[in-house]
N, C-alpha and C positions, 0 to 999 in steps of 0.2 A: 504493500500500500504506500501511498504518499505520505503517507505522515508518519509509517513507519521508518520510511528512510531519509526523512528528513530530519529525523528523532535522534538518528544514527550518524548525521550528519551536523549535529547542533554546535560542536567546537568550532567547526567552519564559519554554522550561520552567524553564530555568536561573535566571533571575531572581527566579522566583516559587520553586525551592525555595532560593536561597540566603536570602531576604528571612525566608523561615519557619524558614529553620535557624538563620541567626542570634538570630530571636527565643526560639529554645529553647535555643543552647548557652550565650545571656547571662541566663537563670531563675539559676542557681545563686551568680551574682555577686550578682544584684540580692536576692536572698533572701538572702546572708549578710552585705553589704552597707549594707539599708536595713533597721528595723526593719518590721515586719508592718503597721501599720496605713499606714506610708509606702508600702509598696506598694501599698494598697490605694488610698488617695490618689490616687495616679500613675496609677494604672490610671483611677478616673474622669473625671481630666485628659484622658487617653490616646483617650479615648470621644468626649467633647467638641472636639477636636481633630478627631477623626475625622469627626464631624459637622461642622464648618465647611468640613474638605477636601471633601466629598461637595458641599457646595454650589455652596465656590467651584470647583469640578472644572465644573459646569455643565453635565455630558457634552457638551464642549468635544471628547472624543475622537471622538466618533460623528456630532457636527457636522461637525467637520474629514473623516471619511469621507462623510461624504451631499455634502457639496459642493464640497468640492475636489475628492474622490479620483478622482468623475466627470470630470472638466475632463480634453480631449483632450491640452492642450501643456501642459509646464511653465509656461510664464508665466504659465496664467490658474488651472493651481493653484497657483500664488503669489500672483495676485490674491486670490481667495479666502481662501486661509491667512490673508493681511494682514488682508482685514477679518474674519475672524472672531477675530484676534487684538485687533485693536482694540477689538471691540466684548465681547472678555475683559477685560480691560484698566480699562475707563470700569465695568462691571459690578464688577470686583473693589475697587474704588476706592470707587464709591456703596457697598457692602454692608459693606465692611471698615471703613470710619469707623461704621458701626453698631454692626458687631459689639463693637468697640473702647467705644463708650460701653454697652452693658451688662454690661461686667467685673466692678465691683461688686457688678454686682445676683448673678451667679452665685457670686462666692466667697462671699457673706451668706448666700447661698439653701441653700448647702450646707456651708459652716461651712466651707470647706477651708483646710489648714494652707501657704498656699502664695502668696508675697508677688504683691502685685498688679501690677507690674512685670516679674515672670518670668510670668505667664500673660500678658499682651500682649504679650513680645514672641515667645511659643510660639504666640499666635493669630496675631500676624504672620508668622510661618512658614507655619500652615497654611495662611493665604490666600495667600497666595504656592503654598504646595504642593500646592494644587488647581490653580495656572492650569501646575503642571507638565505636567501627563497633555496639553496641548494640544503642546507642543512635543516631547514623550513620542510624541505621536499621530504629527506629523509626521515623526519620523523614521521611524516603521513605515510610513507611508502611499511616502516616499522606498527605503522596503529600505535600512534600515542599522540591521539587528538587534543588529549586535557595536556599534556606540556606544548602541544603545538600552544593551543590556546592560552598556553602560561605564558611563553615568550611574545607573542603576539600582542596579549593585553596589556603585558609590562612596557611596551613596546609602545603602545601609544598612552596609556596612563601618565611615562615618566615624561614623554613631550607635553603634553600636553599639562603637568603639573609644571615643568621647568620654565615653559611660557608664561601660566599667569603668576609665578612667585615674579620672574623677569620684569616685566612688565610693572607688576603691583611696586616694584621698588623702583622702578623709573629707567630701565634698562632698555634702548631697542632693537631693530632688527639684527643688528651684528651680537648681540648677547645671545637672541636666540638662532641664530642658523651655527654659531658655536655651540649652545647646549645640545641642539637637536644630533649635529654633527658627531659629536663627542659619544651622547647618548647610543648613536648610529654604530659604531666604531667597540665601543663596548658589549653592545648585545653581539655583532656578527661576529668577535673576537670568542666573545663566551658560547655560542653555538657551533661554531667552527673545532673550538676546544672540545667541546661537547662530542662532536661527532666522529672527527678525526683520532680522540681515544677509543671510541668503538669500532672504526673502521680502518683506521691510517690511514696513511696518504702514499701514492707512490705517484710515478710519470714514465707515459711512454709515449714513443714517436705516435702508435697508431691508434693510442685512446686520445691525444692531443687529435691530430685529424681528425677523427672522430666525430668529437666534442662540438671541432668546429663546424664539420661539414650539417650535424644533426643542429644546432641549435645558431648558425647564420639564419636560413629562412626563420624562424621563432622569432627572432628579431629583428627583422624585418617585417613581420607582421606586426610586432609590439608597436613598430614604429611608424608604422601606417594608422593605425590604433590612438598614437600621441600626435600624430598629423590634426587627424582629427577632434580631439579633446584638448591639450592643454598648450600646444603649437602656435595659436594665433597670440600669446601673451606677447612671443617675440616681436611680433608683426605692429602690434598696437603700441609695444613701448614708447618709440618713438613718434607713434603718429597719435594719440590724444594726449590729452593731460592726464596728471596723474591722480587726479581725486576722481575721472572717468573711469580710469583705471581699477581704482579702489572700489567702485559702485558695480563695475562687472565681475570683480575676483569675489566680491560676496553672494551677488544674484550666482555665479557659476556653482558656489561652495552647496548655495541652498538646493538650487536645480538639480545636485547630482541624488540627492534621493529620491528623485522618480523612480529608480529602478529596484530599487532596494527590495521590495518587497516581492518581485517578478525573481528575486535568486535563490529563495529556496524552491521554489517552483523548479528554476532552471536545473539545479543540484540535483532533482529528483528525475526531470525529463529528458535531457539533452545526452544522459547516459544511456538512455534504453531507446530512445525514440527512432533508430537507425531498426533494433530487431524488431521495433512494432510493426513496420512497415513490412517487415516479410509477414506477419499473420494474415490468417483471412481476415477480410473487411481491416488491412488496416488502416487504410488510407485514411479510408471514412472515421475510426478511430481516433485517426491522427490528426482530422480536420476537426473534432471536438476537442479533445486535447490543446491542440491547440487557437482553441478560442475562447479553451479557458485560462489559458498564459495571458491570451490579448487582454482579459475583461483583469485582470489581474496586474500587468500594465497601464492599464487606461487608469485602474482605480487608483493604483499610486502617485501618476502621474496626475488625477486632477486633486488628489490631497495636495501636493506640493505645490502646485501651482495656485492655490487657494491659502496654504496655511503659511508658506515665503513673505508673503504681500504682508501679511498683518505679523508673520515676526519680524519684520523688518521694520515696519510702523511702529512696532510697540516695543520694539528692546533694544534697538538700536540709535543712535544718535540722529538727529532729523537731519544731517546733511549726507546722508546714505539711503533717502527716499526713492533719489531717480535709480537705483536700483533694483526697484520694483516693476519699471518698465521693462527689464530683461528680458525675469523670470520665464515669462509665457513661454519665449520662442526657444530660450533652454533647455528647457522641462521638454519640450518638443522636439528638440534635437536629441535629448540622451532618450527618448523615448522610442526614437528611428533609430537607434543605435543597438537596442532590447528587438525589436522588431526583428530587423535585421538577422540577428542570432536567432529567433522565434522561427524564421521562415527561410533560413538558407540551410535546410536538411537536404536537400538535393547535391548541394556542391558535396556534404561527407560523404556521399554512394559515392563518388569517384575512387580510385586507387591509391590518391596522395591527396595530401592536403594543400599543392600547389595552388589551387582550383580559389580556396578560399584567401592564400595570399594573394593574389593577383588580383582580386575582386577591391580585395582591402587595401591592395596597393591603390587603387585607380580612383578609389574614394579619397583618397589621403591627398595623391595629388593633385586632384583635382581642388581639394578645401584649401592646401594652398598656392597655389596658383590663384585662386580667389583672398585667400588674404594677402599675397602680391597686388594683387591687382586692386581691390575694394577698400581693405584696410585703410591704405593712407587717405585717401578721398571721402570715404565714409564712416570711418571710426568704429565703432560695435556694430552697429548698423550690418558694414559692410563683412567685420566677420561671421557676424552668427548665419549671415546669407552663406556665406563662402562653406559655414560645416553643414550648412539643413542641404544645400548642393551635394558636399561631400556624401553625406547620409544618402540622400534619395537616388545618388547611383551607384550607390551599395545595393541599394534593395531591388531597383531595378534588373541591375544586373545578377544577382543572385534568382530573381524570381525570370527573367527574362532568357539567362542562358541554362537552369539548371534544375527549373521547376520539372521538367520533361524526367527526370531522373526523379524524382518522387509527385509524380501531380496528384494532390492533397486537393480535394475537391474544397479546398477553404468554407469558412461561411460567411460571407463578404455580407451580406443583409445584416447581419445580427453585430459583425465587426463595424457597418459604417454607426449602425444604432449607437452603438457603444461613444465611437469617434463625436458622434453629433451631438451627444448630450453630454459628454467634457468641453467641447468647445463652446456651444449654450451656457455653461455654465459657468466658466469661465469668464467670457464677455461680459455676462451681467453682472458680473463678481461687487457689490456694494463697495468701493475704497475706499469711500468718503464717511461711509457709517462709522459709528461706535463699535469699539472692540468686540462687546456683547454679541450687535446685532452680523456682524462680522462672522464671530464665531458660529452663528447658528445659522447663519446662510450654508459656510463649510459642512456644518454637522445636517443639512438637509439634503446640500446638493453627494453628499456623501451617500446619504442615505437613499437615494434615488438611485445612485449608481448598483449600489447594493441588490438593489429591488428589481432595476431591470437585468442586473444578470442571474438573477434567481429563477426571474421570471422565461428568460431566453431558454433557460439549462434546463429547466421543465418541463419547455416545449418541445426543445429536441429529444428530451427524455421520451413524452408519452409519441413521437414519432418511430421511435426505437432507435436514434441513434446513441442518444448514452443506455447502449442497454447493457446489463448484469455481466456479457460474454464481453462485453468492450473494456468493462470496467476490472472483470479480471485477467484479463490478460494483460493490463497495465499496471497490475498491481506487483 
């Protein structure tokens, strides 16, 4: 069943909602905190960062599963583990004395207010906190979900405490991309320790090739992936101001929990949804399934997009208002991005996973190519155009070149339903009300969404297609 194995799953779920709760319940410190265009700052720092983990990360996770996870006895996944540890290792070393000599050139290139000594040693963290995800790997790969989850939550707890003590005593952005940095640097030190006493470390020529040849593409997708999401920071630094800045790095922060609530779903579907598709009727199966992700989606997405506007009105400083004009087309962008994942089953029937790089490379560059082009001319404006572009020839193209490999007779009637009464509701969203009356518009228009997917999943029921024989063979 679904809630069986998402039950089974809960260290994961858990991790991922405390890592995004934290990053929203610390918006209102950092906003009263740091002045506007320091947020903004931080926030491109933040991006950057992010891009150096994605690299040194080397999809080291998915390496670690293609080649240990197979291995019959513990010893020889530990052989394994060792050299692909090693040849992490020698890879984070050669790239990270690079990284380190073009520091310069990035804070020049973007004017940033931010001593050159606190961004190296916050890039030393990252690179460090990309070769986490491999010791991260290994303990999923061993089943030890509750230490995954130990390190993980220690993980953002201590960021997120080092910030508001920072802050609360009058420290800014260089205090914190040193704590975070340091913090960085000490967890992937003590996991690394961690893991490499259970497993050692060794190095050879053909686990190094290896390494590289299996986790280049991984990275390459990450990075079509950051194209799309946190890549226009670059784009914008220079072309608005920075308290613009600061009013879209918050509207982003709040937007990305649209999706939140579509991942244990995911955790539970995107494993098995390849074999449902060999059962009988599974297609048809597979087109209720999923539109019960979409209605699961939609609902997330119009909480957020309803409950953003009034916690930004009501707990944040009044000159982070026009960042409320974002939210919408946000929340609509990470929700094409869920979609996306929802409905590109087709491209996994292929042989390789080429199929799904190449889709996501085209999205990538096409968003920026558009924040080249839009960004300097039209500010937010022109990026969020540049990703909803990026998005919708993902989906295109996934539905367009690869639907034929699984056509999933969708439910497009019951999906536009869904779409048409978030965007209703939405638009009439009260701004101007009182908190109260605010809050009970959300808790109505909530409730409507509620009703009518209760109501949809009903009808397909007494049609037969959620019928008893659908429902266990998914389970």
């Amino acid at each position: 069943m679904m809630l069986k194995s998402v039950l089974h799953a809960w260290p994961y779920v858990a991790s991922i909602a405390l890592t995004k709760g934290l990053a929203v319940i610390t918006i209102p410190v950092l906003t009263a905190y740091l002045a506007p265009e320091d947020v903004g700052y931080l926030d491109v720092a933040a991006s950057l960062l992010e891009f150096i983990g994605l690299i040194f990360a080397m999809g080291l996770a998915d390496t670690l599963f293609r080649f240990s996870g197979v291995q019959r006895t513990q010893a020889e996944r530990n052989r394994e583990a060792a050299v692909i540890t090693g040849s992490a290792l020698v890879l984070a070393l050669a790239f990270g004395i690079l990284v380190q000599l073009f520091i310069p050139v990035v804070i020049s290139a973007w004017d940033l207010p931010i001593q050159e000594w606190a961004l190296r040693l916050s890039i030393l963290g990252a690179t460090l906190g990309g070769l986490i995800e491999l010791p991260l790997a290994w303990l999923r790969l061993g089943s030890k979900p509750k230490l995954f989850l130990l390190f993980t939550a220690s993980r953002g707890v201590l960021q997120a405490l080092a910030m508001v003590v920072l802050l609360m005593n009058g420290y800014g952005i260089n205090a914190i991309l040193v704590a975070n940095g340091t913090l960085d640097v000490v967890l992937a030190l003590s996991l690394l320790t961690l893991q490499i006493s259970r497993t050692g470390i060794a190095f050879s020529r053909q686990g190094f090739q290896r390494t590289i040849h299996f986790g280049l593409p991984l990275v390459g997708g990450a990075l079509a992936m950051f194209a799309l999401g946190s890549c226009d920071r670059w784009f914008l630094v220079t072309a608005i101001a920075p308290e613009t800045l600061a009013h879209y790095s918050i509207a982003v922060k709040l937007a990305l929990a649209a999706p939140l609530l579509l991942q244990p779903f995911g955790l539970w579907w995107y494993a098995k949804r390849i074999a449902v598709l060999e059962e009988p009727q599974g297609l048809s199966h597979s087109a209720d399934v999923v539109l019960l992700g979409f209605w699961v989606l939609v609902v997330g997405a119009l909480g957020t997009a309803l409950l953003a506007p009034i916690f930004i009105a009501w707990l944040l400083p009044a000159s982070y208002l026009p960042a409320i004009a974002f939210v919408p087309w946000l929340v609509l962008g990470f929700a094409l991005n869920e979609l996306c994942s929802l409905l590109n089953v087709g491209s996994y029937r292929a042989q390789h996973g080429l199929h799904v790089l190449a889709v996501n490379a085209a999205g990538g560059s096409a968003a920026v190519l558009g924040y080249w082009l839009l960004a300097p001319g039209y500010g937010v404006a022109g990026a969020i155009l540049a990703t909803l572009i990026g998005h919708c020839l993902r989906l295109l193209l996934f539905l367009g070149l690869y639907h034929r490999r699984a056509p999933i007779p969708y439910r497009l009637p019951q999906m536009a339903l869904f779409t048409g009464l978030a965007v209703l509701a939405v638009v009439a969203q009260p701004l101007s009300a009182g908190l109260l009356w605010q809050l009970v518009y959300a808790a109505a228009a909530g409730l409507a969404m509620l009703a009518a997917g209760y109501a949809v999943m009903l009808r397909l029921k007494a049609r037969g297609h959620l019928s008893p024989a659908g429902a266990s063979s998914l389970s």
